[in-house]
Each structure stands twice: as C-alpha cells, then as structure tokens.
C-alpha positions in Angstrom: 0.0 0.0 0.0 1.6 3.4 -0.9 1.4 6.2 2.2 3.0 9.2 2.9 5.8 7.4 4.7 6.5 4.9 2.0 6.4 7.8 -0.7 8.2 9.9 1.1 11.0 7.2 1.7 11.3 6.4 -2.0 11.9 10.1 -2.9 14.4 11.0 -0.7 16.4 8.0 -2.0 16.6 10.1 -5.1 15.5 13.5 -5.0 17.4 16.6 -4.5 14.6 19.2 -3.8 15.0 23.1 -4.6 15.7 25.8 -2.2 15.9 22.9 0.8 18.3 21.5 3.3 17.8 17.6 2.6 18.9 17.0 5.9 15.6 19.0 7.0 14.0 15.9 6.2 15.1 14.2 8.7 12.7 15.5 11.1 10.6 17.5 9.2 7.8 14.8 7.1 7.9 15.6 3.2 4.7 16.0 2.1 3.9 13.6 -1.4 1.0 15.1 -3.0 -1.2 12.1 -4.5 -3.7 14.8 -6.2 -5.1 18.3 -6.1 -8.1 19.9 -6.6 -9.0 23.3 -6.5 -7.6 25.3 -3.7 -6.5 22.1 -1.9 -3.7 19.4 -2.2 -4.1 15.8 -1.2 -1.6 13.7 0.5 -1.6 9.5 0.5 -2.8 9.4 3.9 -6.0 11.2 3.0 -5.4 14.7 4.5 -5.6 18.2 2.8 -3.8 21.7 3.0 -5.1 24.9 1.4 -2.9 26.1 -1.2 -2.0 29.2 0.3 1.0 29.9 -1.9 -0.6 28.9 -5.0 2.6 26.4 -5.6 5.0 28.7 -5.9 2.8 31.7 -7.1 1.8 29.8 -10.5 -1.7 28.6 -9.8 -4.0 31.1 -10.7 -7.5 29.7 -10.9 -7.3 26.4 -9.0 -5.6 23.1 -9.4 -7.5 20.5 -12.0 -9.2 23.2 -13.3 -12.2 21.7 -15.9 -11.5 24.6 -18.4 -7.8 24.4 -18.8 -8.0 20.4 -18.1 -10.4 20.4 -21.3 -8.6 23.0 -23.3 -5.1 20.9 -23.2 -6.8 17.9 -23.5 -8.0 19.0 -27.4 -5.0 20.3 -27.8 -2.8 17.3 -26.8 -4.6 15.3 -29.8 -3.5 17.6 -32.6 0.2 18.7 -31.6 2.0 17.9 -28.8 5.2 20.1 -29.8 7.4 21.0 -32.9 10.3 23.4 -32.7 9.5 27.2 -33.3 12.3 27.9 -35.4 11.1 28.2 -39.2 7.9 26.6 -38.0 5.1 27.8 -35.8 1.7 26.9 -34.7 -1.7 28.1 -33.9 -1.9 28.2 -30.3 1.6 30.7 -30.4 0.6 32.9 -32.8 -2.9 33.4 -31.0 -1.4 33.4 -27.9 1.5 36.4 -28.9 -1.4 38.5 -30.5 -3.3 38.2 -27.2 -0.5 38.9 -25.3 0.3 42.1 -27.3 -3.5 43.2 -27.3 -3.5 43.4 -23.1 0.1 44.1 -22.4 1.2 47.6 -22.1 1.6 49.8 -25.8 5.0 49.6 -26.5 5.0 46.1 -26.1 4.6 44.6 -29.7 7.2 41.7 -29.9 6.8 37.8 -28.3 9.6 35.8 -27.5 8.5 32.9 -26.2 11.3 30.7 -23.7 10.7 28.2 -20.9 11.2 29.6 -17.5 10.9 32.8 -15.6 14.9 32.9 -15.0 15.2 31.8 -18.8 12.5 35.3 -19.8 15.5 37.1 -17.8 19.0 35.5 -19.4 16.7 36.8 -22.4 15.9 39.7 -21.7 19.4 41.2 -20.5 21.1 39.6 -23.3 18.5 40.9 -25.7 19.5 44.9 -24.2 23.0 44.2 -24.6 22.7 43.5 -27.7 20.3 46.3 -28.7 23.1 48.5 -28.1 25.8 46.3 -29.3 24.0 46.5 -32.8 23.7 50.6 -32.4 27.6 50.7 -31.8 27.5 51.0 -27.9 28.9 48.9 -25.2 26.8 48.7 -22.2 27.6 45.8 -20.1 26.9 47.0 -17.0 23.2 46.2 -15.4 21.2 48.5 -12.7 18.8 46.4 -10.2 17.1 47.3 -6.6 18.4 46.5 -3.4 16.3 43.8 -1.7 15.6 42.1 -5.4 15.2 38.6 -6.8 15.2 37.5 -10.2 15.8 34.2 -10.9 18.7 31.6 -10.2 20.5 31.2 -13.2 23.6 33.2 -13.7 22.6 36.0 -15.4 19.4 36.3 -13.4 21.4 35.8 -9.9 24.1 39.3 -10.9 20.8 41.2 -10.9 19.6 39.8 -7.9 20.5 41.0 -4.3 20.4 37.6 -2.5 23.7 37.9 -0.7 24.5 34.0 -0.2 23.9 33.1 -3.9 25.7 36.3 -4.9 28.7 35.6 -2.6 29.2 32.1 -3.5 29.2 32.3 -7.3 30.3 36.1 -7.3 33.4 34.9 -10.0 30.2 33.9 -12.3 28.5 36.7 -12.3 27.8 39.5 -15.0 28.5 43.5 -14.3 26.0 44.6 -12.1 25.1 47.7 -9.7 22.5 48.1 -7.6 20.5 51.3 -6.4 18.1 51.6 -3.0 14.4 50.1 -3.2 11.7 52.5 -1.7 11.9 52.0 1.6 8.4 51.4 2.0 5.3 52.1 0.2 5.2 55.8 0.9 5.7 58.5 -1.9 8.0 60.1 -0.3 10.6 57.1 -0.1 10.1 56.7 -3.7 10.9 60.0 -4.1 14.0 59.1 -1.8 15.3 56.8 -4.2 14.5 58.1 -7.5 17.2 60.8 -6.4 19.6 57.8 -5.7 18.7 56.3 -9.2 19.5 60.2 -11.1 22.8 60.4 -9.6 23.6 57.0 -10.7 22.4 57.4 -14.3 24.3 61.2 -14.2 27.6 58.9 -13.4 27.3 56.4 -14.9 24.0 56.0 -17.8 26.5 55.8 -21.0 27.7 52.5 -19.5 24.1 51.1 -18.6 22.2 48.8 -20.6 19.1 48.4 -18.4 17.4 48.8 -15.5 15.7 45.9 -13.7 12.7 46.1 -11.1 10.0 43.9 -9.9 6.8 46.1 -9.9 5.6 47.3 -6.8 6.6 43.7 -5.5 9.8 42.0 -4.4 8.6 38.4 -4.2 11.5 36.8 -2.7 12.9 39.8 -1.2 10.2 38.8 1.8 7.3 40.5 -0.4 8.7 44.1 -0.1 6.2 46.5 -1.7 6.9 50.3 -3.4 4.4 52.9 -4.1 4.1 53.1 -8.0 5.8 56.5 -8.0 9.0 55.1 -8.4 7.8 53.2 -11.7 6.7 56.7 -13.4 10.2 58.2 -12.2 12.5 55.3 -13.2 10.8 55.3 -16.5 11.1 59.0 -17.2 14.8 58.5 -16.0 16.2 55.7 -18.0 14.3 57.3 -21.2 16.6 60.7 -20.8 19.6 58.3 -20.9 18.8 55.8 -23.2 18.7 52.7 -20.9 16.2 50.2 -20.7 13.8 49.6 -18.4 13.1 45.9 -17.9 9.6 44.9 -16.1 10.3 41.5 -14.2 6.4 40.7 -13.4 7.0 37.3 -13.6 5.6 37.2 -10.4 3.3 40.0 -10.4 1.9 39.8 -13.6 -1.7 38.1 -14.4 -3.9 40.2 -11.8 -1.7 39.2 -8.7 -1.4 43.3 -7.8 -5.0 44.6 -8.6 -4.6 44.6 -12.4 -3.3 42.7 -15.1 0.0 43.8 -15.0 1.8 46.0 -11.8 3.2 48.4 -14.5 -0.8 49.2 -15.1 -0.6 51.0 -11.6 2.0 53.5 -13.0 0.7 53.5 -16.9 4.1 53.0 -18.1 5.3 50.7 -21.0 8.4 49.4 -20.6 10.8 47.9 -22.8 10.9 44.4 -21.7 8.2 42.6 -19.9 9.0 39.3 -18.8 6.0 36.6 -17.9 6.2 33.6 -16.8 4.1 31.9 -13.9 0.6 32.6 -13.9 0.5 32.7 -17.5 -0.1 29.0 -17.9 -2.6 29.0 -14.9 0.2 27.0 -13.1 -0.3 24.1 -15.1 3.0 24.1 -17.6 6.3 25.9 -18.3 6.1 28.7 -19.9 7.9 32.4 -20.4 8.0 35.2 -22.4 9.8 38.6 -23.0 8.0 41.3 -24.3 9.4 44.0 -26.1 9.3 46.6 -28.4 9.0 47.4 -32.6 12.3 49.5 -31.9 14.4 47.0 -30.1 13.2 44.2 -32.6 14.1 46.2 -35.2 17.8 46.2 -34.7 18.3 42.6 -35.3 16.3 42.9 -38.2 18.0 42.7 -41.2 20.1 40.9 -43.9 22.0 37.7 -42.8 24.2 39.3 -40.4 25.2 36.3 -37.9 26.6 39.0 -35.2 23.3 41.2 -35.1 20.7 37.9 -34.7 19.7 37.3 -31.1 21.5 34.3 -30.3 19.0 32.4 -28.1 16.7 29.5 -27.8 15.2 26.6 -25.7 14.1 23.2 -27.4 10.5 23.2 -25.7 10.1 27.2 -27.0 6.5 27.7 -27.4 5.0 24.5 -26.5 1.5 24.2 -28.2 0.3 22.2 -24.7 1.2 25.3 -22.5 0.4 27.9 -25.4 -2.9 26.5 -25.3 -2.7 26.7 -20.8 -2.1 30.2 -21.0 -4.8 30.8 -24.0 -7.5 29.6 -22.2 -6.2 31.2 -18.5 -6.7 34.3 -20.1 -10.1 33.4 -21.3 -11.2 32.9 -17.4 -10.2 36.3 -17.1 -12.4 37.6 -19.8 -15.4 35.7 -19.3 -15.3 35.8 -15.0 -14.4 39.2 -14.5 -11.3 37.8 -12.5 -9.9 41.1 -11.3 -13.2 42.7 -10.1 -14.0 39.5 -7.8 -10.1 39.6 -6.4 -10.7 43.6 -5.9 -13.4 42.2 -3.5 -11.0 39.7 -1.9 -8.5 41.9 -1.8 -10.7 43.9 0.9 -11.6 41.1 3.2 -8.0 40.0 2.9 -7.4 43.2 4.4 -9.8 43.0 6.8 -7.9 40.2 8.1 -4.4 41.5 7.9 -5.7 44.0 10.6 -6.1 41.1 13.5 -2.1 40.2 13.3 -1.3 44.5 13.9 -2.3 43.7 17.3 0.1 40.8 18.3 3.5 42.0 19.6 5.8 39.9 17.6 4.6 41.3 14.2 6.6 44.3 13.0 4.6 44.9 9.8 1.8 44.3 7.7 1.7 44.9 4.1 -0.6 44.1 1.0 -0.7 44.8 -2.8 -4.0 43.5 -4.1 -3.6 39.6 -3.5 -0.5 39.8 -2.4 -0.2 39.9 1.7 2.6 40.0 4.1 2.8 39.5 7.9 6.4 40.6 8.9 7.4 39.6 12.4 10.3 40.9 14.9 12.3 39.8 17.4 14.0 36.3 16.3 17.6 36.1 15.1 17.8 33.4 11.6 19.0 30.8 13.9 15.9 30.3 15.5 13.7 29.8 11.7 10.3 30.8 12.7 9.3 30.5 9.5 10.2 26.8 9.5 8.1 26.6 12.7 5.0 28.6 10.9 5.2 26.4 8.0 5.4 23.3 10.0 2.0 24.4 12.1 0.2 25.0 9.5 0.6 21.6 7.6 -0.4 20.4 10.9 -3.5 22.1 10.6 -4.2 21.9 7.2 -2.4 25.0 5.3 0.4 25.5 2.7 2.0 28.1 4.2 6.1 28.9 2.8 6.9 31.9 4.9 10.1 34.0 3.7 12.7 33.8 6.6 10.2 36.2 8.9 7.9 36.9 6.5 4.6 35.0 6.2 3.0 35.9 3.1 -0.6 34.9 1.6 -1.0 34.2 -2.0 -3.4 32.4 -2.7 -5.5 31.0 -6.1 -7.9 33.2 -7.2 -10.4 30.8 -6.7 -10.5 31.0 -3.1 -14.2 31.4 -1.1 -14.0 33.5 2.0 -14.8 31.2 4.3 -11.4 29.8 2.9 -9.5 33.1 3.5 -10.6 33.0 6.8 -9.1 29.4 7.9 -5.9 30.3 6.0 -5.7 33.8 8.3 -6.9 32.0 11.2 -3.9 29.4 11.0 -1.4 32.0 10.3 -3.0 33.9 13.3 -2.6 31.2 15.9 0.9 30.4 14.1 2.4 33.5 14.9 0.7 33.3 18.4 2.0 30.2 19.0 5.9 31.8 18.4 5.2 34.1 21.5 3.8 31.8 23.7 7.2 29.8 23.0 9.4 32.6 24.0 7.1 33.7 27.2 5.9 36.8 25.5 
C-alpha cells in the first residue's frame, strides 16, 4: 500500500529538492502530493492543506481546473510540440497577438522561452545586444536592493540575494544596484528616485538596463513600493537611453490589482517578462515582451553577429500555449480582477487582527499579495520553518520568507477559505510568543 511514509521514503532515495536543506528531512515529514483539486492538495494518507502559496505563485484559478484540463486535452490530440524555429503553430501565434493586445503599448514583440529565469537570461542579453547592434557597449546592469530574479547566472548578478551572490560572485555578470523604496510611501520613492538620477548622471552611457519587480519583491520577503517610483524610473532611463526591464514574472496576471503591476503606474516598458501565472500553473512557460524598436535592430540581412542568439528546445510549446490561452479566457469571461478587488478587501480585513500581536513588525498588502512581517527572532531560530510546520499540521500550505509570512493564494479562493488560512497564520504566529514567554 503506498502512504506518505513509504512515498516519502522512495523520494528522498533520489530527489534533491529546490531551495531545501535535505537534511531538513530528517525530522521534518515531506509531504507527497497524491492529487489536487481546487484550492487544496491531497496527500496519500487522506489529508488536505489549502494552497496558500498557489505552488509557488503559478496557480491562478485552482488546481485540476475543468476549463484548462479540457482546453489541453483537445490540444494534446493535434500537436504535442514541434520546434519554433522556421515553423510555428496556432496556439503561439494566437497566444503572442493576445499577449500584445493586453500588455502595455509599446510592447509589440513575443519571444517565447521556458522559465521565468530563462524570460530574464533573455531579456538582458537581448538589451546588450540592442546596443551592441547601435555601436554601444553597455555591459553594465542597474537592479534594486532587496531584489530577486531568478537563479541562473545572469538572473542571480541582478539579484541581491547575498548567499547566492557571494558564492558564485566569480560567475557573475557586471551589475550595480541602487536603493528600493523603503516602504510604500511617496516620499521614499521619491528618496530613491534621487539615488537612481545620480547613478544614471555617473554612470547611464555605460548602462544597458534597469531591472525592477513592480511594486513587488517576491522573494525579497514581499517588499512593496508605491508606484511613484515606476513613473520616475521610467522618465529616468528614457533621458539616458537605458532600458527599463519589467520583471512581473511574479506580479503579472492580476496578482497586484490589475493585469499587470506596470498598469498601476501607466508606463510601457521595454521588456516585460511573464512567466508563472500565465499557464494558470499548469505548464512551463515564459515570455519577453518587447518593443518594434528593439526588434528592429536585429532585423535585417543575414548578419550572424546582429541575430539574437537564443533558444530553448521546448520554445513555445502548443500544450502550454494552449494553458495560458485559455487562463486568459477565465479572465475575460469571469471578470477575474473585479472579484479579487473584492477579496482583496476582506484579505485586508484580516491582515488587521495580526497589527495587534506583539511579535509582528509589519503588515503589508498589494492587491492579493499579503505579508505579515514579524520581529524579534535572530535566523537561527527559523520561525518560518516553525510557521510552516504548524500550518501543515493544521491543514495550510503556508512557505513563509525567513520572517515573512505571506498569503497568495488561487484566485479561486471562497472566503470562508480566506478565513481558515488567516486563522492558521494567526494562531501560528501566536504560538511563536507563547514559546518565548511573551
């Protein structure tokens, strides 16, 4: 008979999991998922956890969903997958024009890839090479303090996680970075969009792009900006003729209060990258975004030093083309956005509750994106290892950020759902200061 135990055994005889300490697993149970449905996981031994951080931040509209399920299903009987170079397929060319319809302006040209930290290898090497091909060199990269972009090598040099950056610093491409607003007032945005001028006065002939995370740093403990910043960056790195590059991997696909966090400061960048959400969760999928101009100048007569030099075997897959396609559909036809405006506002209802306990330093929330920072524990003491392990004892996914617990949940969430997912974080967090005596 296969049980968690069993299943659990045979996995870590082979496995080595992401961003985990194997040796966790010695005491702390891995959880094999036998199916999912909805808003909830099932294990082997019959119990279920609400999907709290919607696997990662890809499931969008619940796991097993009929639409998508059905959708793939047709697909899966026609064409499974044929390279995208010199061929293409329906479900990419419809997907690219839909893409380009609610994306912001500027934003004309797909290219498809297979990962989020793939969209941003792409998207930096496709800026360097924008100005290579207009006679510049600009190797140097601008990103935020506090920000997260991926784990590959190009994606890590704009990052600011200081263990990954230390240990493969030899690796890593020319990058500087420049503050994050400090919080989500306008005057901290202001703060640093004085920072970011002086920088670009020094040094902006050197600078290919700038890199944020809108409004969001996901990894960077879900560290939110007022959208200020985005208008002033924009305006900035125009005057000196360096890109902006939107990483809303993350925030994209309604997770901030519209489609796309850029939306909240009606700016077009000139790379978008998407990855995520876009499939519903279901498949692998990215994309960079970008514009007529910066297409333009790899357009041309066989010139092997001007083509973009990039690709992934799996580019554009029809089965995930067809995902994403009809994830976008649910937001047409359900009105997505307006029901998670009204989710957004009993999420914040809730958020209020944790204000009130002593070890919480902050709360935050961007549309269905919420944070519950806490104070008062040194790393040693991983309370959010002790958060996540109470509430899989009671019945919730919860992957808290070093002190940060965060809620992200699937858009399909009912409220009386929201409120067992805040009540378990609640008495979580409670439970910490009852540990120390508080």
């Amino acid at each position: 008979m296969v049980d968690n135990n069993s299943m659990m055994q045979r996995d870590l005889e082979v496995i080595w999991h992401p961003c985990t300490q194997m040796k966790d697993h010695e005491t702390l149970p891995l959880i094999p998922v036998k199916s999912a449905k909805g808003i909830y996981l099932y294990d082997f031994d019959g119990n279920r956890y609400i999907d709290a951080v919607s696997s990662w931040w890809v499931n969008l509209f619940g796991h097993a969903n009929e639409r998508i399920n059905k959708r793939i299903k047709s697909q899966l009987d026609t064409l499974e997958h044929v390279l995208l170079a010199g061929f293409t397929h329906e479900p990419a060319v419809e997907l690219a024009h839909k893409l380009v319809e609610i994306t912001p302006e500027k934003l004309k040209k797909v290219f498809y890839v297979d990962n989020g930290s793939s969209a941003i290898e792409a998207a930096l090497k496709m800026s360097y090479h924008y100005h290579r091909n207009r006679g510049e060199e600009r190797s140097l990269f601008l990103s935020l303090t506090n920000s997260y972009h991926g784990e590959t090598l190009g994606a890590l040099s704009v990052g600011d996680v200081s263990l990954y950056k230390e240990t493969y610093e030899p690796l890593l491409i020319a990058n500087r970075q420049v503050p994050v607003p400090k919080d989500q007032s306008e005057a901290a945005a202001n703060e640093a969009l004085d920072i970011l001028h002086d920088v670009l006065e020094e040094e902006g002939e050197k600078i290919a792009a700038l890199i944020v995370e809108p409004l969001v740093q996901g990894a960077g403990g879900m560290h939110m900006y007022h959208p200020r910043y985005l208008q002033g960056a924009r305006k900035m790195t125009e005057a000196y003729g360096v890109h902006l590059i939107a990483d809303e991997i993350m925030t994209g696909f309604g997770r901030t209060g519209k489609m796309f966090a850029c939306e909240h400061a009606e700016i077009s960048p000139d790379f978008m990258a998407l990855s995520k959400g876009l499939t519903g969760g279901y498949l692998p999928l990215s994309v960079v975004m970008t514009t007529d101009e910066v297409y333009s100048t790899f357009y041309c007569d066989y010139n092997e030093y001007k083509a973009f030099l990039h690709s992934h075997s799996y580019t554009g897959n029809p089965l995930a083309c067809c995902a994403a396609l009809e994830s976008l559909s649910i937001f047409e036809t359900d009105n997505i956005l307006e029901e998670n405006e009204q989710k957004s506002l009993y999420i914040a209802e809730k958020l209020k509750q944790f204000k009130m306990l002593d070890n919480v330093a902050s709360v935050r929330q961007q549309g269905m994106v919420a944070a519950v920072e806490l104070k008062g524990y040194a790393p040693e003491e991983r309370v959010g290892l002790q958060v996540y392990r109470y509430g899989l004892q009671n019945g919730v996914l919860l992957r808290p950020l070093g002190n940060v617990i965060y809620f992200m949940p699937p858009y399909v969430i009912e409220y009386a759902q929201i409120d067992v997912m805040m009540s378990v974080a609640y008495r979580a967090i409670e439970a910490l200061m009852s540990q120390k005596g508080e």
